[in-house]
C-alpha positions as CSV (number, residue, x, y, z in Angstrom):
1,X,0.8,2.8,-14.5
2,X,3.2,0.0,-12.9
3,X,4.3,-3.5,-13.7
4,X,4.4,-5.2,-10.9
5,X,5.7,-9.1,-11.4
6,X,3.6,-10.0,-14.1
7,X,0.9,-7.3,-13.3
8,X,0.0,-4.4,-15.3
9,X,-1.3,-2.0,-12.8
10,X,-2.8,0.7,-15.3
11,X,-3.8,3.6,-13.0
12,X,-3.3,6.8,-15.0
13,X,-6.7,8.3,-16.1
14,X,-6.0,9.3,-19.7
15,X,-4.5,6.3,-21.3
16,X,-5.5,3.5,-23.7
17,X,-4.8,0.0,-24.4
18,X,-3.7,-1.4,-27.8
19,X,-2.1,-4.3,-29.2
20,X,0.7,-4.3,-31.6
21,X,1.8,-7.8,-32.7
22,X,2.6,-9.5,-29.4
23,X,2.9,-6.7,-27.2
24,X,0.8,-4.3,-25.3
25,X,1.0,-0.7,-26.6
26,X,0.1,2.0,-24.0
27,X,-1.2,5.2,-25.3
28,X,-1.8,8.6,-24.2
29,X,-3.2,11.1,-26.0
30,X,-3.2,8.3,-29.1
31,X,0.7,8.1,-28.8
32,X,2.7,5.1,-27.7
33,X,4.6,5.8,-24.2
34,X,5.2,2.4,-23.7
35,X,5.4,-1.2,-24.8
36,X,5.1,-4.5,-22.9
37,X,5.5,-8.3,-24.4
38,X,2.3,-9.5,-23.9
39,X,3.7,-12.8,-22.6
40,X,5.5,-11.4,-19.7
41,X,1.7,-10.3,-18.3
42,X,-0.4,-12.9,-16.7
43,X,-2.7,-9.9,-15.9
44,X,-4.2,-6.5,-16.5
45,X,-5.6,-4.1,-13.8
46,X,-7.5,-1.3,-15.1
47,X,-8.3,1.5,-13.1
48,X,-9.4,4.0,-15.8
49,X,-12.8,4.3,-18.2
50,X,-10.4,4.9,-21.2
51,X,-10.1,1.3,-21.7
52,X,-8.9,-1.8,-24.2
53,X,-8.9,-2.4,-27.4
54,X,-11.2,-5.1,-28.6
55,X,-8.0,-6.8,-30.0
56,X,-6.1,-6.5,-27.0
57,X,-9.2,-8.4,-25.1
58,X,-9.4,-10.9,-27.7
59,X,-5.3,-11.8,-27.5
60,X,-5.8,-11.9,-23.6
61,X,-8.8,-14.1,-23.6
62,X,-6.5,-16.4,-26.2
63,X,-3.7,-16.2,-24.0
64,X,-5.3,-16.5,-20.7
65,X,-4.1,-12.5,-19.4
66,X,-6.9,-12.0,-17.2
67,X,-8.0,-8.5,-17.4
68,X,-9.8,-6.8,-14.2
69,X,-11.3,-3.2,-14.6
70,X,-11.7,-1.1,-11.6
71,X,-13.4,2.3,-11.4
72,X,-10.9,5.3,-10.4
73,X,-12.8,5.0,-7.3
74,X,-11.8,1.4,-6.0
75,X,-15.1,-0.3,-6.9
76,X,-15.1,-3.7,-8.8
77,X,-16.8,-3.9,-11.9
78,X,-15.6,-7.0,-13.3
79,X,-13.2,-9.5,-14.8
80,X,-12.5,-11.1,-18.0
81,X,-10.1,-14.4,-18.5
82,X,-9.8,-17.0,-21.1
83,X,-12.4,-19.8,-21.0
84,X,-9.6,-22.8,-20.6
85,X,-8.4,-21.3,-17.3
86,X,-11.0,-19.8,-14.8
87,X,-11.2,-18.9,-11.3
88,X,-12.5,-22.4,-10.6
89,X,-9.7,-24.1,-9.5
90,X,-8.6,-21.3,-7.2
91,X,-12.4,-20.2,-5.6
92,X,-12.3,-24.5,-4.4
93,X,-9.2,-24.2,-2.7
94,X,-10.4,-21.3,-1.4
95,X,-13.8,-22.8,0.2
96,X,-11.6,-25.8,1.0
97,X,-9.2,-23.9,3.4
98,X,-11.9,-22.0,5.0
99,X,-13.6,-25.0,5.6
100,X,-10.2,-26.5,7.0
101,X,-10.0,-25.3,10.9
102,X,-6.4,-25.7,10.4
103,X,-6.3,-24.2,7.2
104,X,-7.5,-21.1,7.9
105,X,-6.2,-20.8,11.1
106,X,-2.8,-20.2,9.3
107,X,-3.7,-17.6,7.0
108,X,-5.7,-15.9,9.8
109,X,-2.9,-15.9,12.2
110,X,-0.7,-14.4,10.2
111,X,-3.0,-11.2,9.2
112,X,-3.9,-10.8,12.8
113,X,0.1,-10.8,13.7
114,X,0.1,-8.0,11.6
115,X,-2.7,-6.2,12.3
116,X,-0.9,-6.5,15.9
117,X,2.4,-5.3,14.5
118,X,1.2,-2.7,13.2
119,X,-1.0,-1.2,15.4
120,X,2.4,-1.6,18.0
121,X,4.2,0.4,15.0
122,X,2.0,3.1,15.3
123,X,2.2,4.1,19.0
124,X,6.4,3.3,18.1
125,X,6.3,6.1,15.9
126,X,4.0,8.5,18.0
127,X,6.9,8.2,20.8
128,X,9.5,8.7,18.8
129,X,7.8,11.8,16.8
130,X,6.2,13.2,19.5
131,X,7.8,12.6,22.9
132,X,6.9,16.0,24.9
133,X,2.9,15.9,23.4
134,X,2.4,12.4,24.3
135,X,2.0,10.5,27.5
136,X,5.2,8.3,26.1
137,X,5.6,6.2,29.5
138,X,1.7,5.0,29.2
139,X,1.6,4.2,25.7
140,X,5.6,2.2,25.5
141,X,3.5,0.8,28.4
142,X,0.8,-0.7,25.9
143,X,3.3,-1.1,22.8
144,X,5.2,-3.8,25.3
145,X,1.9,-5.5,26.3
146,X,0.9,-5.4,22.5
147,X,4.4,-7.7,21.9
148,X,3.7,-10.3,24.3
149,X,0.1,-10.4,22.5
150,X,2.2,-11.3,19.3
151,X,4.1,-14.1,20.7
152,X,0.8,-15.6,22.2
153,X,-0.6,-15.0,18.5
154,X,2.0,-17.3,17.2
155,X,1.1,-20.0,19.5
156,X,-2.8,-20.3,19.2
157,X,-4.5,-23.5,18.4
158,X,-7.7,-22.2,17.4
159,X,-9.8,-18.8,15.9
160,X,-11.9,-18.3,19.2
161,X,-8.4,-18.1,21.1
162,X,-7.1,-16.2,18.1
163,X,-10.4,-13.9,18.5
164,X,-9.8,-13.5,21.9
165,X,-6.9,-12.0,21.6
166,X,-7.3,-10.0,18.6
167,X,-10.0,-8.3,20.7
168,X,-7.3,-7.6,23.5
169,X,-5.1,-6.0,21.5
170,X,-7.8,-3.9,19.5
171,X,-8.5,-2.5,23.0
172,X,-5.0,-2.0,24.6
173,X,-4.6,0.4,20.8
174,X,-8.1,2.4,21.2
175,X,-7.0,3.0,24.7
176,X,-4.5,5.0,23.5
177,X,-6.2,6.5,20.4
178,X,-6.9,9.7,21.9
179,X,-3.4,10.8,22.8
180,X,-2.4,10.6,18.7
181,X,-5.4,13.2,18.5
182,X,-3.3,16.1,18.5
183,X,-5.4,18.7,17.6
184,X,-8.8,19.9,17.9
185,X,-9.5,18.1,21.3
186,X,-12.4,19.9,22.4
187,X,-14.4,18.9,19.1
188,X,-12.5,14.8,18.7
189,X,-11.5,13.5,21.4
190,X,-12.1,9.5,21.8
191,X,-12.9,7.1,24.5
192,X,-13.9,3.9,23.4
193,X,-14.3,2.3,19.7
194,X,-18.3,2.4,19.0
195,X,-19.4,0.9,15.5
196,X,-22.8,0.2,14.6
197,X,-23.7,3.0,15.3
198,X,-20.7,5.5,16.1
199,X,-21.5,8.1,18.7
200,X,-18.7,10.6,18.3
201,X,-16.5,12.4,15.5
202,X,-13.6,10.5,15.7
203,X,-15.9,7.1,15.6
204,X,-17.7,8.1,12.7
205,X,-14.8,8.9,10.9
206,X,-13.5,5.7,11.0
207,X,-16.4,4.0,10.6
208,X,-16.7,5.6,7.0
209,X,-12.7,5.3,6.1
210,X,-13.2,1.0,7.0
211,X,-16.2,1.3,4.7
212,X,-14.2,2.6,1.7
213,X,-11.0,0.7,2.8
214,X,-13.5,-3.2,2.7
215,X,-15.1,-2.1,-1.1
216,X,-11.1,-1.6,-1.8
217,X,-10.1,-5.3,-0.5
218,X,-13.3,-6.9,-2.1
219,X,-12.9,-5.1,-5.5
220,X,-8.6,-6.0,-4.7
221,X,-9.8,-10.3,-3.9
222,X,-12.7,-10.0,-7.0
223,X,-9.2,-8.7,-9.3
224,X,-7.4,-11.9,-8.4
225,X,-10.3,-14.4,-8.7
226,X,-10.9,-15.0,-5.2
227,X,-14.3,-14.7,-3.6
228,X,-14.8,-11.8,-1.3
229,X,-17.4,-13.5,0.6
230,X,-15.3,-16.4,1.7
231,X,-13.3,-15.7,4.8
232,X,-10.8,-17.4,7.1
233,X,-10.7,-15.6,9.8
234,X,-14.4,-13.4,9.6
235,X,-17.0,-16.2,9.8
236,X,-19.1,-16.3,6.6
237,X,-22.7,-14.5,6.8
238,X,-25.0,-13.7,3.9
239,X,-24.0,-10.5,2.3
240,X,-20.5,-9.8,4.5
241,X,-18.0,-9.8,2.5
242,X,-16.3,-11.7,5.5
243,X,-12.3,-12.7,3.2
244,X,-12.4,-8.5,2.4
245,X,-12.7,-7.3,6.2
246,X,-9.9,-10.8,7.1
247,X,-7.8,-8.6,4.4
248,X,-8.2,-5.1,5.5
249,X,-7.7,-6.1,9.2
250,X,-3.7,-5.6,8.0
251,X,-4.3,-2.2,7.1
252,X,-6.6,-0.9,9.5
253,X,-3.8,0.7,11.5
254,X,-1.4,2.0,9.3
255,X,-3.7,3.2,6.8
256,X,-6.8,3.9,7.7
257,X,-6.4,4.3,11.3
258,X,-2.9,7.1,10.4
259,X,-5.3,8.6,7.6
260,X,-8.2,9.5,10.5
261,X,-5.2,11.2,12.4
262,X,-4.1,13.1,9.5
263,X,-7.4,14.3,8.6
264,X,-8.2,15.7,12.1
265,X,-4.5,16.8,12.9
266,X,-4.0,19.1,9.6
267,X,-7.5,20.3,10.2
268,X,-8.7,18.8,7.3
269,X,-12.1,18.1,8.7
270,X,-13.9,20.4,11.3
271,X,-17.3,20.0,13.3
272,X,-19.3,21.3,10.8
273,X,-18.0,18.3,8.4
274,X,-21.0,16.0,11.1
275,X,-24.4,15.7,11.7
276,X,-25.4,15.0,15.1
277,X,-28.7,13.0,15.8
278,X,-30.9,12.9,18.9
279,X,-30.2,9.8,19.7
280,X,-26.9,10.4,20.1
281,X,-25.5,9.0,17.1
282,X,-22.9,11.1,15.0
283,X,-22.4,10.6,10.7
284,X,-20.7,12.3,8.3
285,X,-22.4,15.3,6.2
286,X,-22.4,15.6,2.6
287,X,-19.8,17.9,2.4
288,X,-17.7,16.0,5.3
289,X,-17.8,12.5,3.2
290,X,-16.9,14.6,0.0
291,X,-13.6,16.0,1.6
292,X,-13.3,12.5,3.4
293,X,-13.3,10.6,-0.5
294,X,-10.7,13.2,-1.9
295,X,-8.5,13.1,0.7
296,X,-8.7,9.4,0.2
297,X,-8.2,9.3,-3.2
298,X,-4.8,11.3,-2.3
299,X,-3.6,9.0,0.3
300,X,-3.9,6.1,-1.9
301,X,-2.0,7.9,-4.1
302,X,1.1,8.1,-1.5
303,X,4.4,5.8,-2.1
304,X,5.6,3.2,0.1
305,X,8.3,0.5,-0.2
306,X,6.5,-3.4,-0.1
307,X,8.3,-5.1,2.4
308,X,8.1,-8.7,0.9
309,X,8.4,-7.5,-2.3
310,X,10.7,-4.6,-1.5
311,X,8.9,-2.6,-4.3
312,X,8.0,1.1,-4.3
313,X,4.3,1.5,-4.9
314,X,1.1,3.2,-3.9
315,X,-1.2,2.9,-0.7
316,X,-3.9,2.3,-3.4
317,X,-2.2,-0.7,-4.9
318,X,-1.6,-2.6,-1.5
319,X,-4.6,-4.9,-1.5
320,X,-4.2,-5.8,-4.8
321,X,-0.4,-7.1,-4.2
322,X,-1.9,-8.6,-0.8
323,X,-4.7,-10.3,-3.0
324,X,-2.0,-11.5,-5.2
325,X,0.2,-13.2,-2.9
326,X,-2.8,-14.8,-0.9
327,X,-3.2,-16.1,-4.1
328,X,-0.4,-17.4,-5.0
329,X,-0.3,-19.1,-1.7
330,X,-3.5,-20.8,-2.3
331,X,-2.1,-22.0,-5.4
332,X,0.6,-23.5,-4.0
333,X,3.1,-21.1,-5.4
334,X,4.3,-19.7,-1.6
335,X,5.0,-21.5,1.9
336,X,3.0,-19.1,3.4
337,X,0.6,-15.8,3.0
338,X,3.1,-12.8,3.7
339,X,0.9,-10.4,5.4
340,X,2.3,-6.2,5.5
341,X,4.1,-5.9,8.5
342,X,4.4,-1.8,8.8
343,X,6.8,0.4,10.2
């Protein structure tokens, strides 16, 4: 569990909810560890089946504490706020920006700057940790060309520019992909990013980890009040959750992308983890997304220190502060969305 702002992040598995006067009483085991003054919340993030107490709900519904409940997993399942407040306000400001060119152009050009950045972050770190595996000259090579794609980024005038040179940059990076593979070669090596459908280990592995990283970043936007489906940067299609993949686009690199690496590098995974099709398409095996998810469920668990909010928290609770500040700039309450710029 972590307060973060006004945020209750409750994350531990086997703890409850009470209230107690005008304060939130956390319990484990049915005794008090903690107590928090329930006007210093504005809301509740539960990621636990343990639950609330129906007084609890009932004093946060009075007071407006919106409570969001979110299986251990990552996956939405819904929210809960007082009737005087809403998400209304917020979901039309949302539809109005992404229907302002402008707008949206703002919000999107700062999360592809830092999809950018930190791509560019993580061939930095491969030359610095390993200089004698690598072909260092190459990829400093690319992590130059991926700077001057940042200052262009800063001087677009519109998202098929902006597009354009997201896709240059997403290039330039998988160009390099294969020399962070480390180990196993013979079995993942990588050549060239193929989606829908993925024809090789390596492709099919990420493929799955984006899946699990977007349901994080919807169920993270649902938490907040914002609609998932509502993009500024992703155009809007029925059923795409287009504002959750505009999110994860920050985190594609240094989460997801890092978390591939690990998995093959540490030997992790292995060839028997696939199944390989006659068409030439490769997926994940039973057993393979099983050790995929629980490695997953590990990462998310790892600590890192916010930047903007100069905070030490967890890889799993990154979209939810993300969702929170795009948020709060959409309220009005910040100049602009600070995106997570990695390193």
């Amino acid at each position: 569990m972590r307060k973060i702002g006004n945020t209750l992040y409750i994350t531990l598995p086997d703890v409850y909810l009470s209230l107690d006067g005008e304060n939130v009483v956390i319990l484990n085991q049915q005794k008090p560890i903690k107590r928090i003054p329930l006007h210093n919340l504005s809301s509740i993030v539960m990621f636990n089946y343990l639950g609330i107490s129906p007084a609890l709900m009932g004093k946060c519904i009075e007071q407006n504490v919106a409570l969001s409940f979110i299986s251990p997993s990552g996956y939405f399942l819904g929210r809960i706020i007082g009737e005087s407040q809403g998400n209304v306000l917020l979901r039309k400001k949302q539809v109005q920006v992404s229907d302002n060119l402008q707008q949206s152009l703002l919000i999107a050009k700062n999360i592809i700057l830092a999809k950018v950045f930190n791509c560019k972050w993580i061939l930095e770190r491969a030359i610095r940790d390993y200089p004698l595996r690598i072909d260092s000259a190459r990829i400093k090579s690319t992590s130059q060309r991926l700077s001057e794609i940042l200052n262009s980024i800063e001087k677009v005038q519109s998202h098929d520019e902006l597009r354009g040179l997201e896709g240059t940059a997403a290039r330039l990076y998988f160009n390099e992909f294969d020399e962070l593979i480390l180990k196993q070669k013979e079995e993942f090596s990588f050549t060239i990013r193929t989606r829908r459908p993925p024809l090789d280990k390596v492709n099919a592995l990420l493929s799955f980890v984006y899946t699990l990283l977007s349901h994080d970043c919807a169920s993270a936007l649902e938490s907040v009040g914002l609609d998932s489906y509502i993009g500024f940067f992703h155009t809007d299609r029925p059923g795409r959750v287009s504002l959750a993949l505009d999110l994860m686009e920050e985190f594609r690199a240094c989460l997801a992308d890092r978390f591939v690496l690990s998995l093959i590098n540490r030997k992790e995974i292995d060839k028997d983890d696939f199944m390989n099709y006659e068409n030439g398409t490769v997926y994940l095996n039973d057993e393979g997304r099983k050790k995929v998810i629980q490695a997953w469920q590990i990462k998310k668990n790892e600590e890192l220190t916010h930047p903007y909010l100069l905070e030490k928290i967890n890889w799993g609770l990154v979209p939810y502060l993300q969702a929170q500040l795009l948020s709060r700039y959409l309220r009005g309450d910040l100049d602009a969305y600070p995106p997570l710029l990695w390193k």
